[in-house]
C-alpha positions in Angstrom: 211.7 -34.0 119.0 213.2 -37.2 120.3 211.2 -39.9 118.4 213.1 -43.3 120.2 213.1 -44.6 123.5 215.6 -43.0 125.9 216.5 -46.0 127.5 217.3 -48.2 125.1 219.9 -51.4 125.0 221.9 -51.3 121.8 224.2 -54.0 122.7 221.9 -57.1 122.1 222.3 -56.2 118.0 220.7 -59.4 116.5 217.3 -60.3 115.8 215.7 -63.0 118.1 215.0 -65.9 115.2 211.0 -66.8 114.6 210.3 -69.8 113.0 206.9 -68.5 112.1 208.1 -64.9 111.2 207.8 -65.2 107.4 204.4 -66.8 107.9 203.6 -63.0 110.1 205.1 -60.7 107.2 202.2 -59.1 104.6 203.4 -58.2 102.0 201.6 -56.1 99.1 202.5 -56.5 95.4 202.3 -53.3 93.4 202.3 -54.4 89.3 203.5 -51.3 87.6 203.1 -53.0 83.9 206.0 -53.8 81.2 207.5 -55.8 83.7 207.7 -53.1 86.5 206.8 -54.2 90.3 206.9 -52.9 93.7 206.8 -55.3 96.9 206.2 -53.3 100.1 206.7 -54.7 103.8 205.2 -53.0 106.2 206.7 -54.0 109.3 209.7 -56.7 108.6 211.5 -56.0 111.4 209.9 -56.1 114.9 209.4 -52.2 116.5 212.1 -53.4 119.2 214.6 -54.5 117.3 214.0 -51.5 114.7 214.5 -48.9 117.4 218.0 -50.4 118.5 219.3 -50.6 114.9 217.8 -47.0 114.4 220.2 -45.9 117.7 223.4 -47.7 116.5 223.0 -46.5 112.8 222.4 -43.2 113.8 225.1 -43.1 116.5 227.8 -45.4 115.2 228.0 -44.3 111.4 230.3 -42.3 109.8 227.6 -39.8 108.2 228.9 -37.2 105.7 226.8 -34.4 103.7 228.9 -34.3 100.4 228.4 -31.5 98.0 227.1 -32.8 94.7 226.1 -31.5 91.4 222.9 -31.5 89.4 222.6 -29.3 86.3 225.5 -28.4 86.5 224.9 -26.4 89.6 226.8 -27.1 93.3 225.3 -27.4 96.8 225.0 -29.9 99.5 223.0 -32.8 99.4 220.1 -32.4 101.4 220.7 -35.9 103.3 223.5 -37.2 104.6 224.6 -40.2 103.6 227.5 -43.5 103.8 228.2 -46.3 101.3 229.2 -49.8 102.6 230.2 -52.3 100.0 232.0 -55.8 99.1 235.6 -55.1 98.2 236.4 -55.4 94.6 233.5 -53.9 93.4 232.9 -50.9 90.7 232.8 -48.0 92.5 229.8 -45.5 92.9 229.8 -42.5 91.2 226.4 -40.4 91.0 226.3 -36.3 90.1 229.9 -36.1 90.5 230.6 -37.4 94.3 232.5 -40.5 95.1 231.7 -41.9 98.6 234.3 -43.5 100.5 233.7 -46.9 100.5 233.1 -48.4 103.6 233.4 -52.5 104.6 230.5 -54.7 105.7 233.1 -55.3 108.8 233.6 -52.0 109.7 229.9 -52.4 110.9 229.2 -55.8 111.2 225.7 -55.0 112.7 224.9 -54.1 109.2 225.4 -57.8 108.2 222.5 -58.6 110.2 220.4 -56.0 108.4 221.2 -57.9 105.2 220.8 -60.9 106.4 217.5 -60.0 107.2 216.7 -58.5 103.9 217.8 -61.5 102.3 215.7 -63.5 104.1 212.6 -61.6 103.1 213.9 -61.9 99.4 214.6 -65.5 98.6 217.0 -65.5 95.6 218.5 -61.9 96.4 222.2 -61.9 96.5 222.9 -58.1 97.7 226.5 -56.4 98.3 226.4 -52.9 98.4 224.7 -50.5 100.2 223.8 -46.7 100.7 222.5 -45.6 103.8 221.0 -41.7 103.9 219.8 -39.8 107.3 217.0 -37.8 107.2 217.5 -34.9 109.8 213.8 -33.4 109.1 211.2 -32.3 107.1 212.9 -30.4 104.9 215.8 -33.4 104.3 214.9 -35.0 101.4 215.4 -36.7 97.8 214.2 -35.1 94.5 213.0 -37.5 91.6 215.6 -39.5 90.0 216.2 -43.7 89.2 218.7 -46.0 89.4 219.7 -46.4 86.4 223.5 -46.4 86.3 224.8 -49.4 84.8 226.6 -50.9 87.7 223.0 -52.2 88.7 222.6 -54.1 85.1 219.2 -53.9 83.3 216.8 -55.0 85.6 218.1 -54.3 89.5 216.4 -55.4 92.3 216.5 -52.5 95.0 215.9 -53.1 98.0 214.4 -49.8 100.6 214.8 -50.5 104.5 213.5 -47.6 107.1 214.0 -46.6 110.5 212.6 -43.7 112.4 210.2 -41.5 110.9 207.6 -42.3 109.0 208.1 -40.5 105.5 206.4 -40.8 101.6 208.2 -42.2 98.8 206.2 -41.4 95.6 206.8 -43.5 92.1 206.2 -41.6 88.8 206.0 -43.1 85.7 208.7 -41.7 83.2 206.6 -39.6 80.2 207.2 -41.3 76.7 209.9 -39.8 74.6 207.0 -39.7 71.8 203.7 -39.6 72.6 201.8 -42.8 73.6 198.7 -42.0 71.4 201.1 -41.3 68.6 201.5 -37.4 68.4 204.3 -35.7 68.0 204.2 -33.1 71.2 207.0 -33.4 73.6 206.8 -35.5 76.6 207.6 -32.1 78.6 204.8 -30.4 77.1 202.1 -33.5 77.8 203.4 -33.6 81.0 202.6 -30.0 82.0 199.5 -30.0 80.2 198.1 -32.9 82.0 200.3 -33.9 84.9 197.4 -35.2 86.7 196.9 -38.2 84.6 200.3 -38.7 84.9 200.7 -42.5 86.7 202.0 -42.2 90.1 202.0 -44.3 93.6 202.7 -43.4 96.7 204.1 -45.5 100.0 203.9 -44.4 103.8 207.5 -45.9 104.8 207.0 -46.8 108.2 209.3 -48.0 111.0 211.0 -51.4 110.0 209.5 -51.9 106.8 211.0 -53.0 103.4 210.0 -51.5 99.9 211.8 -53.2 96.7 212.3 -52.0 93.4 212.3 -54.9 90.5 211.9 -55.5 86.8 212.0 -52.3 84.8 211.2 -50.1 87.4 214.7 -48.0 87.1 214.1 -48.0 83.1 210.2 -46.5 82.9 209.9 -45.1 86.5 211.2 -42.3 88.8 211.0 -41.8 92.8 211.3 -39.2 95.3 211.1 -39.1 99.2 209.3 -35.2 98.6 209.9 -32.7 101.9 207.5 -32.7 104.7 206.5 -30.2 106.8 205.0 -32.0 109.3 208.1 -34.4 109.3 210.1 -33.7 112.3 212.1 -36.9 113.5 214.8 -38.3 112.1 214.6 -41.1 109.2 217.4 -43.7 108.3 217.3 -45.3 105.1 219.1 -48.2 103.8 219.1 -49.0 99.9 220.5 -52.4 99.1 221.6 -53.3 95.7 223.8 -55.6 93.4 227.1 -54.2 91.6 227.9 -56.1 88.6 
């Protein structure tokens, strides 16, 4: 299923500026508690200008599916994926894969996608990012956080989309001991009653931005589940700051 425009002009790259575009842009403040929110975008880039960074992304990057490990088990990730990011930096590591690193120059539209982002995020100083291709339904990322200490305490993550529509689902982390102070394990609670269990869920659409802040990394975990019905392609790009 081709979900973009055949006949599409990549070369005009850059956004057209609007004066008035941060006036257009809603934006919808999820407050997770203990210093945890979510701020979701639902269309920060125009549909036109989406669809021609969707074609050079998916045409012009270097995509690789690396084999990774997770309980101490191998197999392919089930996404593929690139890392772009300042030079000088501590390099990413995560379940025993080192990307390449790639330079913002090497793609310079990319710049404008962080430009962008930047804009929407006044304050936001980001220079690294991962980008992941969705192929399908069944390409997807199980729950985990960002947590690695590159990204200091508190990181701001920033979550831009292209393509097709898919969920990204927030779950809030059981407590090691029990909040109502019992003794039962946090794996046990959480089995007994996972439907109490705090969770939100996102419809990523084409061109929108989610972000990450405060604690979110420390109490919360997120997935983008597989979906049957999913059948285009998705490109993801996750901006954060190395420290």
């Amino acid at each position: 299923m081709n979900i973009y425009p055949s006949s599409m002009n990549v070369l005009k790259l850059k956004a057209v500026p609007n004066e008035n575009r941060k006036e257009n842009v809603k934006r919808e403040t999820v407050d997770l508690g203990n210093g945890s929110d979510v701020v979701y975008i639902q269309r920060l880039i125009p549909s036109d200008q989406s669809w021609k960074w969707f074609q050079y992304l998916d045409e012009h990057i270097p995509w690789t599916k690396p084999t990774i490990r997770v309980f101490g088990k191998s197999f392919l990730q089930p996404r593929e994926t690139c890392y772009v990011a300042t030079p000088g930096l501590t390099e990413l590591t995560y379940s025993g894969y080192q990307p390449q690193t790639y330079s913002w120059d090497d793609y310079p539209p990319l710049k404008d996608m962080l430009e962008a982002v930047h804009n929407a995020l006044p304050g936001s100083s980001f220079n690294s990012l991962l980008l992941n291709r969705y192929n399908g339904g069944n390409d997807y990322v199980g729950w985990h956080s960002d947590d690695e200490k590159l990204y200091g305490p508190t990181p701001e993550i920033a979550s831009l989309t292209f393509g097709c529509e898919r969920d990204f689902v927030l779950k809030k982390k059981p407590c090691k001991k029990s909040c109502d102070g019992s003794d039962e394990p946090a794996s046990k609670r959480l089995k007994k009653g996972s439907h109490d269990v705090d969770q939100h869920k996102f419809r990523l659409k084409h061109g929108s931005l989610l972000v990450m802040r405060g604690y979110t990394q420390r109490d919360w975990i997120h997935s983008v589940p597989k979906r049957a019905k999913a059948e285009g392609k998705r490109i993801n790009l996750t901006f954060r700051r190395v420290f």
